[in-house]
C-alpha positions, 0 to 999 in steps of 0.5 A, spaced: 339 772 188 332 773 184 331 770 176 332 776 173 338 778 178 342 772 176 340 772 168 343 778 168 348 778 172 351 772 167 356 775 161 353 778 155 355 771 150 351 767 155 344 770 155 339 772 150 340 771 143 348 771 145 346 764 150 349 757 147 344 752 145 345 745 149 345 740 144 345 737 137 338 736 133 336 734 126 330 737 122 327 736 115 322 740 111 323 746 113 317 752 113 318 757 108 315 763 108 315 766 100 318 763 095 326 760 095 330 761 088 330 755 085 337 757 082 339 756 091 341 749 091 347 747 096 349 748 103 349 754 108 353 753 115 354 759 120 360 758 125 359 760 131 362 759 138 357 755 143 359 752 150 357 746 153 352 746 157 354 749 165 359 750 161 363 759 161 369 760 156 371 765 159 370 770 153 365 769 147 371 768 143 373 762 146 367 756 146 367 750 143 365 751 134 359 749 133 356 750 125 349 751 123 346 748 116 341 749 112 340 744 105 337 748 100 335 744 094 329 746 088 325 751 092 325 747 098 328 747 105 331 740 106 333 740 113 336 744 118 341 741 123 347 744 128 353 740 130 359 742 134 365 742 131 370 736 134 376 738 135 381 735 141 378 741 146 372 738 145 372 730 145 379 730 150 378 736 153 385 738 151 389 745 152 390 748 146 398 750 151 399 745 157 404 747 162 409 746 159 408 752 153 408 746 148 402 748 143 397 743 141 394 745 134 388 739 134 385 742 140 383 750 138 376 751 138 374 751 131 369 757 132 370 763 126 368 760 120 368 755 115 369 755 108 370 750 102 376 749 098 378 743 093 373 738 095 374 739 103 369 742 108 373 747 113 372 749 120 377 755 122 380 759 128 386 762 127 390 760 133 389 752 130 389 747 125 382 747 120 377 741 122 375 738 116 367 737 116 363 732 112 357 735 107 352 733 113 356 737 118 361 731 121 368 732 123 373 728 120 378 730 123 385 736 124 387 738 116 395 740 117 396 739 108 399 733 109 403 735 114 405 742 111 402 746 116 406 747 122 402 754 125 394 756 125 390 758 119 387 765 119 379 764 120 379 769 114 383 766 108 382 769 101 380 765 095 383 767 088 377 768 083 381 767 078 387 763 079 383 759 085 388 758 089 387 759 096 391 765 100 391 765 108 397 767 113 398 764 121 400 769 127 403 766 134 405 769 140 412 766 139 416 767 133 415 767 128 409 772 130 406 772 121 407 766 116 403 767 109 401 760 107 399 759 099 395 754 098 394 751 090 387 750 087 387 743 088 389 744 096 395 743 096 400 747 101 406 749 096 408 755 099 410 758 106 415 763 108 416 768 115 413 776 115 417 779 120 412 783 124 415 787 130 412 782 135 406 778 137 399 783 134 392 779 134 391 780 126 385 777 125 384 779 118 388 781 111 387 782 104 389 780 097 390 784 091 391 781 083 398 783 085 399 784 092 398 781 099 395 786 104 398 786 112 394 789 117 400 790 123 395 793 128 396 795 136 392 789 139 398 785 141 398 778 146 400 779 153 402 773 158 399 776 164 392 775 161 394 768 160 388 763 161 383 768 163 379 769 157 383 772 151 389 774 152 390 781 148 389 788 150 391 795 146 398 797 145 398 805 144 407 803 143 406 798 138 404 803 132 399 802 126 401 800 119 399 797 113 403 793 109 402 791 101 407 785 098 407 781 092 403 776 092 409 772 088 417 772 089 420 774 095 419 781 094 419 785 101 413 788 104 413 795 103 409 798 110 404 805 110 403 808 117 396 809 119 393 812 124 393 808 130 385 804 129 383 796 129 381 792 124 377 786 125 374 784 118 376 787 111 370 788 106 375 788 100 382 790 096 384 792 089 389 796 085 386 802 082 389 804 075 395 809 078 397 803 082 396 804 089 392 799 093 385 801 096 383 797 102 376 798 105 374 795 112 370 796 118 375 800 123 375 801 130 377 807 133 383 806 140 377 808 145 371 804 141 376 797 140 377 798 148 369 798 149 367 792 145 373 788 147 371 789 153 363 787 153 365 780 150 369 778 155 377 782 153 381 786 157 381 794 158 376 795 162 372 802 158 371 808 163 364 808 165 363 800 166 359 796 162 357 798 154 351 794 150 353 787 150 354 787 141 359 785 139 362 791 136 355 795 133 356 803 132 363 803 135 366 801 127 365 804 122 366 803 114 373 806 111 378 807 107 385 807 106 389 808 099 396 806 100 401 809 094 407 806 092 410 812 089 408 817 095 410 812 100 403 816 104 397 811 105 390 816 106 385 814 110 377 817 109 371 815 112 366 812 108 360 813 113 359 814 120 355 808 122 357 802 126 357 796 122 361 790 122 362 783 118 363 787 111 362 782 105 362 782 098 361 778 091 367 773 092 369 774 084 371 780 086 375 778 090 382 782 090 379 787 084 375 794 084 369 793 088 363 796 087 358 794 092 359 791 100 353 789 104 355 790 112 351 788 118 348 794 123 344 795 130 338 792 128 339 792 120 343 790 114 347 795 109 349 795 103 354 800 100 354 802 094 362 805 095 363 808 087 357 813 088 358 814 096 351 812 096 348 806 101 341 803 103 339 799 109 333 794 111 332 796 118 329 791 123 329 795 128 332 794 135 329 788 137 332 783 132 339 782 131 341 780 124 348 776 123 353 776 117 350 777 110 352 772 105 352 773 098 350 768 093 351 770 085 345 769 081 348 763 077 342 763 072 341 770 071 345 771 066 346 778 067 352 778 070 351 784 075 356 785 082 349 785 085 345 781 081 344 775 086 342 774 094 344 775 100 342 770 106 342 772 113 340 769 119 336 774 123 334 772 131 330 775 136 334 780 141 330 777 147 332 769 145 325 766 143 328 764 135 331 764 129 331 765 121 334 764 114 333 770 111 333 771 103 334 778 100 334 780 093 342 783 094 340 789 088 335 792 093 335 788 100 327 786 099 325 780 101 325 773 097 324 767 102 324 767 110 327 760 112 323 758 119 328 755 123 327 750 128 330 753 134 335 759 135 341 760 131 346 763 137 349 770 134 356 768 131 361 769 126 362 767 119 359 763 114 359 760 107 354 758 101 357 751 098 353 751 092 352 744 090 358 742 085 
């Protein structure tokens, strides 16, 4: 077999801007080209999955974590560095089940995301406990909350703007297939209670409202023949599709909306409009379109044809809408634009309340939505470059006050594999600010977070 036969011929997560790095580095100083707000001083970590050399997960879902920094501090780039998250799978080479079905929490892969949360630092993956990282990005160790925590923390909890308290839930192949957790603004765990779901749906994500929590009970379930070969969820045309909406506080039932049969990967935000319906917008995969891009990163569901263009959901989601009203009963759905996006941000102080604007990553391009006027704006790269997660950064010092008024920082890379940068953007207009040059590739990965330093 010749080179360009056998690169080829390796998985999509294992080449290209996709393919793991193989070690660990340091490096300071970092070149800068443009100038770095001077307002930008914390922490930017990217989470990711990145297997250990030789190594194939089986899955781009399924690599060990590891977390890309970059310091920022008074218009300098401090320093750049990559570790990997050491869960138990990592340093123990642990199962996560072992053959007696018996579930180890520590040795999830802590890949998804990372987040800050009263003065603690946390790797997530869904099916595991949070690893807790130092600020220099050393693992600590598994978090349970003192031992509150029995089941996995959704890598996409949502932290209250106004109450500071931090919302998450666990799903499981097992009952209880849903829990939702509620943590306390000083991180402690005080409360945890069952949701009863019809069985065990793959929910990646959910939202909040002031009032309510937010469910997505959608046609992605677990299936024990796919056991140990990758991931082990496939769609389920028999499962259905719906929504529910819960009062965040007491022990009120969660009222479901039936909607049209489609999955959810990531929710851009939520809000009670003024007639007390709940909006909800995210990126939303159509039945054929979930298959094709579950199948490309290493899923079941095989798409007719063979193979699709190996990114991660590009051009097969698209931004919508879905308006749930209590008086109805009836949920709506509207597209909000017929291109492929994914990993839809916002202004986290508007978290759970009426949004204006979402910045959302495409082929080759960022897009901000401006979802009042039904407008959008993109910066295009073009084809060759593949940007990750936009995160937005408020502008603290200027005064204004304005959802926009801010940065959105990016790391973008070359399709090809050669390299990787930090991309600052004025978030009112997506023009460029700053470009971090970084020291080495950053693989394409998941989510991320700017920790502002206290």
């Amino acid at each position: 077999m010749d080179e360009e036969t056998a690169t080829t011929s390796r998985p999509a997560w294992l080449r290209g801007h996709m393919a793991p790095v193989p070690d660990e580095i340091d490096a300071v100083g970092l070149e800068i080209t443009g100038t770095l707000p001077p307002a930008l001083n914390g922490r930017y970590f990217r989470n990711g999955p990145n297997p250990l050399p030789g190594q194939d997960s089986g899955h781009w879902f399924t690599g060990h974590g590891m977390i890309h920094g970059v310091r920022l501090r008074d218009g300098r780039a401090e320093w750049y560095r990559n570790r990997w998250v050491r869960t138990r799978a990592f340093t123990d080479d642990a199962p996560f089940v072992d053959g007696d079905f018996v579930i180890d929490r520590a040795a999830a892969r802590a890949n998804t995301h990372v987040i800050a949360h009263a003065d603690r630092i946390l790797a997530l993956i869904e099916v595991g406990f949070p690893y807790e990282l130092t600020p220099e990005l050393e693992t600590v160790g598994a978090c349970d909350f003192g031992g509150a925590l029995s089941g996995g923390m959704t890598a996409h909890p949502k932290e209250d703007p106004v109450t500071g308290e931090l919302l998450f839930f666990g799903y499981g192949f097992t009952p209880p297939y849903l829990t939702y957790y509620r943590l306390s603004a000083d991180g402690r765990l005080v409360e945890s209670r069952e949701i009863v779901v019809p069985g065990p749906t793959m929910m990646h994500d959910f939202a909040i409202t002031e009032h309510h929590v937010v469910w997505l009970d959608l046609p992605v379930v677990f299936d024990l023949e796919l056991a140990g070969g990758g991931m082990p969820y496939r769609w389920d045309d028999a499962y259905g599709a719906r929504i529910g909406v819960m009062p965040r506080h007491g022990d009120g039932a969660v009222r479901w909306f039936e909607v049209d049969p489609c999955y959810v990967f990531h929710v851009g935000n939520a809000y009670e409009d003024a007639r007390g319906r709940v909006v909800v917008d995210g990126a939303r995969y159509s039945p054929d379109g979930f298959t094709a891009a579950w199948y490309e990163v290493g899923g079941s569901n095989r798409p007719p044809g063979g193979s699709v263009r190996a990114v991660a959901g590009a051009g097969r989601a698209a931004l919508h809408r879905w308006t749930l009203d209590p008086a109805s009963g009836r949920a709506s759905e509207e597209p909000l634009d017929d291109r492929g996006v994914e990993f839809p941000t916002h202004d986290e102080s508007r978290t759970g309340r009426d949004h204006r604007f979402l910045y959302t990553v495409a082929e080759g391009a960022i897009v901000k939505y401006d979802v009042r006027s039904g407008t959008s704006r993109a910066l295009e790269f073009g084809p060759d470059v593949t940007p990750g997660e936009a995160v937005f950064v408020p502008d603290g010092d200027g005064g204004g006050g304005g959802e926009d008024e801010g940065w959105l920082l990016s790391i973008i890379s070359d399709r090809d594999g050669h390299g990787s940068e930090l991309l600052v953007l004025d978030a009112s207009d997506l023009s460029f600010t700053a470009t971090v040059h970084l020291p080495r590739r950053v693989p394409a990965g998941f989510h991320g977070s700017w920790i502002p330093d206290a």
